[in-house]
VOSE-597040 format. One line per 8 residues: number of its first residue (from 1); for each residue x, y, z of N, C-alpha, C, O. Coordinates in steps of 0.05 Angstrom, whole numbers, always signed. Layout:
NUM> X:Y:Z:X:Y:Z:X:Y:Z:X:Y:Z ~ ...
***
This chain:
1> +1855:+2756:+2128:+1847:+2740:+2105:+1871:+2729:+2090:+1869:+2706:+2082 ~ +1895:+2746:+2086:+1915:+2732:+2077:+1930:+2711:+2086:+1943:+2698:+2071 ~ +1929:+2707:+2114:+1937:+2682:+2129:+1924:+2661:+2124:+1931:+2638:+2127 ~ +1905:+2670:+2118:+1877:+2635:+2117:+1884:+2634:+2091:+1889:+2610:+2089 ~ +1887:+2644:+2067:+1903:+2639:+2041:+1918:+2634:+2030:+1918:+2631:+2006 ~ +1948:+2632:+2055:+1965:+2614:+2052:+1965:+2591:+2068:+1975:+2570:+2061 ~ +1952:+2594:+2089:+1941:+2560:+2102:+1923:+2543:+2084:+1925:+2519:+2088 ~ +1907:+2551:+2067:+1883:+2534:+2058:+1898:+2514:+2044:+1891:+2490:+2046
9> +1920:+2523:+2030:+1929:+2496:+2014:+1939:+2478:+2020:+1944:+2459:+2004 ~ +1945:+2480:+2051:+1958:+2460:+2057:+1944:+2444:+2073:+1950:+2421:+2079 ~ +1915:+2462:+2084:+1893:+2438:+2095:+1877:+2428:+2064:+1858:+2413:+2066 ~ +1882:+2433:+2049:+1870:+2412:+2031:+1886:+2391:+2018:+1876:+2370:+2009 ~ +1916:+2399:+2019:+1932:+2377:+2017:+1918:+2353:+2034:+1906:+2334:+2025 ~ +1924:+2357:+2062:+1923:+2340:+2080:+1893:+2327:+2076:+1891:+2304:+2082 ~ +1874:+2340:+2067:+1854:+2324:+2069:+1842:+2308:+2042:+1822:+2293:+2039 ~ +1862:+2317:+2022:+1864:+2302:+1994:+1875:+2276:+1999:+1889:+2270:+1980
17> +1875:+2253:+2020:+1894:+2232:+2013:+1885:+2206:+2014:+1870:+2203:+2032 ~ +1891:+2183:+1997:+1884:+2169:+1989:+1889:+2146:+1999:+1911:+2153:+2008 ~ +1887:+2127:+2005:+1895:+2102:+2012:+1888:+2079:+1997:+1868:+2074:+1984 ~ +1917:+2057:+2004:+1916:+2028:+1991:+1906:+2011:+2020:+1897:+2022:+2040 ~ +1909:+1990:+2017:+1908:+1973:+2034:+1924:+1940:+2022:+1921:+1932:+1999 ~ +1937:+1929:+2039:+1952:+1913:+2026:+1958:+1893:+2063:+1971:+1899:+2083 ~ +1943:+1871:+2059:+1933:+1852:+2080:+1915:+1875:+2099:+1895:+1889:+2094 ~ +1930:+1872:+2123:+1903:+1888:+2144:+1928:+1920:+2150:+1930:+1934:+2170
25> +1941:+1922:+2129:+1956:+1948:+2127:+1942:+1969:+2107:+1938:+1967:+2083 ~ +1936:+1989:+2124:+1924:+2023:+2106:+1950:+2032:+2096:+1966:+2031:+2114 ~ +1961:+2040:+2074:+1979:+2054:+2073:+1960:+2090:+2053:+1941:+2092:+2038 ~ +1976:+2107:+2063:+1963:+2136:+2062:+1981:+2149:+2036:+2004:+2157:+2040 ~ +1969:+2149:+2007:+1989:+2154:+1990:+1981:+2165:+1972:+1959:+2161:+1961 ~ +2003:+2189:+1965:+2005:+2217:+1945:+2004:+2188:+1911:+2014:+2165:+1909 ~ +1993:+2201:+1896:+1993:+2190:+1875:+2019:+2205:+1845:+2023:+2228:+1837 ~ +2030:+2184:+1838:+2049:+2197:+1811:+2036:+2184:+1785:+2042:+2161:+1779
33> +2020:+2200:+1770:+1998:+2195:+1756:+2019:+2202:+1722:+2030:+2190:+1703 ~ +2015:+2232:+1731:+2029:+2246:+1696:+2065:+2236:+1701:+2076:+2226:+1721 ~ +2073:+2242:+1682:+2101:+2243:+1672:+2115:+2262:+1693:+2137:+2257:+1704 ~ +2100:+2284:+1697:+2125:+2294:+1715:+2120:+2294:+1739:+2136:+2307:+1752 ~ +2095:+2281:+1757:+2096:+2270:+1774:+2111:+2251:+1777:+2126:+2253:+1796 ~ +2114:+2225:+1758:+2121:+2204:+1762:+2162:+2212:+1768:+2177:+2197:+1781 ~ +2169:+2236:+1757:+2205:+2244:+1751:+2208:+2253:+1772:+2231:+2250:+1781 ~ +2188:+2268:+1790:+2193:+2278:+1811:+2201:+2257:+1835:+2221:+2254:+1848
41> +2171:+2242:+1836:+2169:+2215:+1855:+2173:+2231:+1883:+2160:+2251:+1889 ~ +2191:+2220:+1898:+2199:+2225:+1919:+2216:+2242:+1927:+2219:+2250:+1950 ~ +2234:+2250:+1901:+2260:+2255:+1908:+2261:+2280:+1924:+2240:+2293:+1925 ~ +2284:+2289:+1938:+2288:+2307:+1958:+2276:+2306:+1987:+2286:+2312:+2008 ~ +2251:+2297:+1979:+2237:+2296:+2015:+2254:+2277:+2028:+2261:+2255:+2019 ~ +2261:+2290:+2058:+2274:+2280:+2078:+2259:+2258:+2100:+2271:+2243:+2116 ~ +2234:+2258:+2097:+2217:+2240:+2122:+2187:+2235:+2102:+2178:+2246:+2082 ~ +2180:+2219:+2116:+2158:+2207:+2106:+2148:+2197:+2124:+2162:+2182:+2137
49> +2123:+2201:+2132:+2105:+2186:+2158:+2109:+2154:+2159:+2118:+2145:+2138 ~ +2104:+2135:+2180:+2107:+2109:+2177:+2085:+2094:+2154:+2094:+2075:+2141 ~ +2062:+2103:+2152:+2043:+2090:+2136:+2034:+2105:+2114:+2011:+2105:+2106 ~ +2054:+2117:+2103:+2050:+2139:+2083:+2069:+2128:+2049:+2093:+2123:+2048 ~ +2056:+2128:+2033:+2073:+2120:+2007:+2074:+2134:+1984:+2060:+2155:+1984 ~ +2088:+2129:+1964:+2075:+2132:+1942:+2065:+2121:+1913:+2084:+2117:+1898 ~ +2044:+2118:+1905:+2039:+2103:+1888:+2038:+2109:+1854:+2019:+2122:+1845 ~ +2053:+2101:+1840:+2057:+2105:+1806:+2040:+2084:+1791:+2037:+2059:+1794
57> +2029:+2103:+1776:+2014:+2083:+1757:+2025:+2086:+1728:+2035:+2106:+1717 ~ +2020:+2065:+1719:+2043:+2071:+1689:+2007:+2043:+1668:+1986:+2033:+1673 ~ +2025:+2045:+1649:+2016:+2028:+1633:+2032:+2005:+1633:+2056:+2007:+1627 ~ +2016:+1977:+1640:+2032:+1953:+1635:+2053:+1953:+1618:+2055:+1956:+1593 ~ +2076:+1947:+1642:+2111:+1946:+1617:+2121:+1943:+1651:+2115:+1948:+1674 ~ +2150:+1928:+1628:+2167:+1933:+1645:+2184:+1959:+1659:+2195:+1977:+1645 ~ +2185:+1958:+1687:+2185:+1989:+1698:+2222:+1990:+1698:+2238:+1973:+1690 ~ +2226:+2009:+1708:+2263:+2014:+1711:+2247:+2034:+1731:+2226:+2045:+1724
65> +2260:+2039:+1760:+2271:+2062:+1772:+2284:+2074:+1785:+2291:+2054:+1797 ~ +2296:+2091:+1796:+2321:+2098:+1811:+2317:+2107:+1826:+2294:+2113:+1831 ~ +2340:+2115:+1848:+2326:+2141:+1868:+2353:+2166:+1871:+2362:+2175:+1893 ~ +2361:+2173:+1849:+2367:+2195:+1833:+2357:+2223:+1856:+2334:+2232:+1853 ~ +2371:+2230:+1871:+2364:+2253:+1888:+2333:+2243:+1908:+2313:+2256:+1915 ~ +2340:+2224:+1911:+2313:+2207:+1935:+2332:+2201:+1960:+2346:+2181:+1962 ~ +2330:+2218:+1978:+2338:+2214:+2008:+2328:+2193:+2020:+2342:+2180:+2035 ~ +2310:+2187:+2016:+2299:+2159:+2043:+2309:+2135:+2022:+2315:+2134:+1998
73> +2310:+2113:+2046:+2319:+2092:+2039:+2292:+2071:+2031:+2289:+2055:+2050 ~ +2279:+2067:+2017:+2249:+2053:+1999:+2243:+2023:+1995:+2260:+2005:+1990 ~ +2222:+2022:+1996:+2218:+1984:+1994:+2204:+1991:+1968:+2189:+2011:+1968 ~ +2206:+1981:+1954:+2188:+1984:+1922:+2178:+1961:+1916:+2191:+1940:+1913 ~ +2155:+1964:+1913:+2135:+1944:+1907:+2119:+1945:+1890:+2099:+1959:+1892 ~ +2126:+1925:+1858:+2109:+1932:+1843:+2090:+1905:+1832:+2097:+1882:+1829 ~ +2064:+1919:+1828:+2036:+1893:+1824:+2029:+1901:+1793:+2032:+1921:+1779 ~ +2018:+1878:+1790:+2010:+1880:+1758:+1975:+1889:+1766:+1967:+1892:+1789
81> +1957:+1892:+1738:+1934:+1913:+1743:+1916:+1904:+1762:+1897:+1918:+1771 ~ +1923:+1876:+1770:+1898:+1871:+1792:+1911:+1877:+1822:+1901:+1876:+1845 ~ +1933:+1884:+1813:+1941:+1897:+1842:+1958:+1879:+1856:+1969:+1888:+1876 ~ +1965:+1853:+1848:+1990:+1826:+1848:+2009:+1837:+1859:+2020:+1853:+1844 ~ +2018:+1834:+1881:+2047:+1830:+1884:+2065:+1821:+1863:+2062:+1797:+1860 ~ +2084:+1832:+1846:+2099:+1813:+1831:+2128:+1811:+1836:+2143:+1794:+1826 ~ +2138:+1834:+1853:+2162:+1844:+1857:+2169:+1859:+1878:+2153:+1878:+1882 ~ +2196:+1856:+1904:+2188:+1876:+1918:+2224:+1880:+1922:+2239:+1861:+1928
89> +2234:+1910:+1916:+2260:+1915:+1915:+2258:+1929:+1950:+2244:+1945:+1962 ~ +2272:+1918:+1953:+2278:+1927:+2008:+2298:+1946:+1997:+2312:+1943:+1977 ~ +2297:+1964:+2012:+2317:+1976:+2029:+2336:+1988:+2008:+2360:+1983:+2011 ~ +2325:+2008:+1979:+2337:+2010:+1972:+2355:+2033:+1978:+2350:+2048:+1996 ~ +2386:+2037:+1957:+2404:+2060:+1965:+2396:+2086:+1966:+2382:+2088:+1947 ~ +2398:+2109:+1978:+2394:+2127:+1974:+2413:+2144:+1948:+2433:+2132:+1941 ~ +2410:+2162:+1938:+2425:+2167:+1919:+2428:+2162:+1892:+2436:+2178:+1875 ~ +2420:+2136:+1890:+2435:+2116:+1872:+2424:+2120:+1845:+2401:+2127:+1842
97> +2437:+2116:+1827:+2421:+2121:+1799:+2431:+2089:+1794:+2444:+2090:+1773 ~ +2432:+2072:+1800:+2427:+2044:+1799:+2399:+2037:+1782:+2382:+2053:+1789 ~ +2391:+2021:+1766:+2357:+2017:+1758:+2352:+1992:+1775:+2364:+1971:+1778 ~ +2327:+2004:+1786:+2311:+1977:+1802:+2289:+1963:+1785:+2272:+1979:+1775 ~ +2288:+1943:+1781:+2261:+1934:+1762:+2251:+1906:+1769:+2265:+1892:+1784 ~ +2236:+1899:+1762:+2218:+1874:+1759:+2226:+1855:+1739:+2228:+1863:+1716 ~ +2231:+1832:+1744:+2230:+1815:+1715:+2194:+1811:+1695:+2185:+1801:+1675 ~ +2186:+1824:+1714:+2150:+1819:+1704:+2138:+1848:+1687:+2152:+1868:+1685
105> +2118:+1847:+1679:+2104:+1874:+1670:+2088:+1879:+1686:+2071:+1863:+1693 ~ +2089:+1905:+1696:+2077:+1928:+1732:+2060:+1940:+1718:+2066:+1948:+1695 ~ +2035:+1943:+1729:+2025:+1972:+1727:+2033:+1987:+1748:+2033:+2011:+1742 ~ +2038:+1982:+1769:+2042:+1997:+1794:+2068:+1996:+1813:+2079:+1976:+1823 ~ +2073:+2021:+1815:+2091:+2015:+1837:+2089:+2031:+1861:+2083:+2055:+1862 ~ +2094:+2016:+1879:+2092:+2031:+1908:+2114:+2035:+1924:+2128:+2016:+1931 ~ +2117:+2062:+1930:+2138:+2063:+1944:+2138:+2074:+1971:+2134:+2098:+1972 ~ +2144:+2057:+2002:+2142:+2061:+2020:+2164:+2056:+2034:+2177:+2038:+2024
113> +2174:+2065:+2056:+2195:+2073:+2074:+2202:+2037:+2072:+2188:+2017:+2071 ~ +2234:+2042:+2073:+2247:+2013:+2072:+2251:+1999:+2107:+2258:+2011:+2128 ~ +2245:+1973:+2103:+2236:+1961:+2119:+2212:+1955:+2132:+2209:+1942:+2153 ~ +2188:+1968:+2113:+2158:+1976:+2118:+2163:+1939:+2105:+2161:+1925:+2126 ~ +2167:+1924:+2085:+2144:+1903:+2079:+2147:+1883:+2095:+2128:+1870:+2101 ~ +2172:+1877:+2103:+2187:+1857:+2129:+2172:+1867:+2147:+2153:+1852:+2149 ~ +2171:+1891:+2168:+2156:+1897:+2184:+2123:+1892:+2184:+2113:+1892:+2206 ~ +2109:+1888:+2166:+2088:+1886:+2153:+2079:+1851:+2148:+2057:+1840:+2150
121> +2095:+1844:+2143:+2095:+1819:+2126:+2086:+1819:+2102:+2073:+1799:+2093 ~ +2091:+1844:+2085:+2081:+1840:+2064:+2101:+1824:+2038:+2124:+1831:+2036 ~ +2092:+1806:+2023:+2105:+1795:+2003:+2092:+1792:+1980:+2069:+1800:+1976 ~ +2111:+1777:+1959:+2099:+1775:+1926:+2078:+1756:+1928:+2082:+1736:+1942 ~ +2061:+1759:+1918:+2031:+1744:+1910:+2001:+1761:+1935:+1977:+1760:+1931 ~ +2015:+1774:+1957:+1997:+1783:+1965:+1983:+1812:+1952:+1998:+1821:+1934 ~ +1956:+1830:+1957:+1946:+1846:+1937:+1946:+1869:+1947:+1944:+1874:+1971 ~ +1948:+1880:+1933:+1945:+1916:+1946:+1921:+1927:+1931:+1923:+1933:+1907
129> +1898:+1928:+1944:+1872:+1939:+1942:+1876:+1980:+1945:+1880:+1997:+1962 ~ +1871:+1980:+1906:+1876:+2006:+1900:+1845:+2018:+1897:+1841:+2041:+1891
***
């Protein structure tokens, strides 16, 4: 019984997951909702599946973010509340406490493996159905 009680949580991880869609692309993504989800983000994880993201929701404003102890290299993409493309930062540095931002006001940002929106064709004005 104690083995199936340290497995359970991680089959409910896996079957907790959510998805966007953005043209005829599923992307499969952990949500950064509270404050210290959103500080955590990504940082430290080494791999990330190909169609796997993550998605922040904030209140309309202008966003700033870094990738401050974030190993993968990130395409950041952020849409205003209807889900707009308004902004999309490729391939950012790993490491970097650089600020990435929008000249626009985001509710959202998505962050998926760099080189995902080129690969994709995804660009600004297209929608990501949240």
């Amino acid at each position: 019984m104690k083995k199936l009680l340290m497995i359970l949580p991680f089959i409910l991880c896996a079957c907790d997951s959510d998805t966007v869609k953005i043209n005829d692309t599923e992307i499969r993504i952990t949500k950064a909702v509270t404050r210290e989800e959103q500080a955590k983000g990504l940082m430290f994880q080494k791999e990330m599946c190909e169609n796997c993201g993550m998605l922040f929701y904030f209140v309309p404003q202008y966003i700033s973010m870094w990738m401050k102890n974030t190993y993968l290299p990130l395409d950041m993409i952020f849409a205003d509340s209807k889900g707009k493309i308004l902004c999309i930062a490729k391939d950012t540095t790993p490491l970097s406490e650089k600020s990435i931002t929008c000249d626009k006001e985001a509710r959202y940002v998505l962050e998926v493996n760099a080189n995902f929106c080129d690969k994709h064709n995804i660009k600004v004005g297209d929608i990501i159905k949240i």
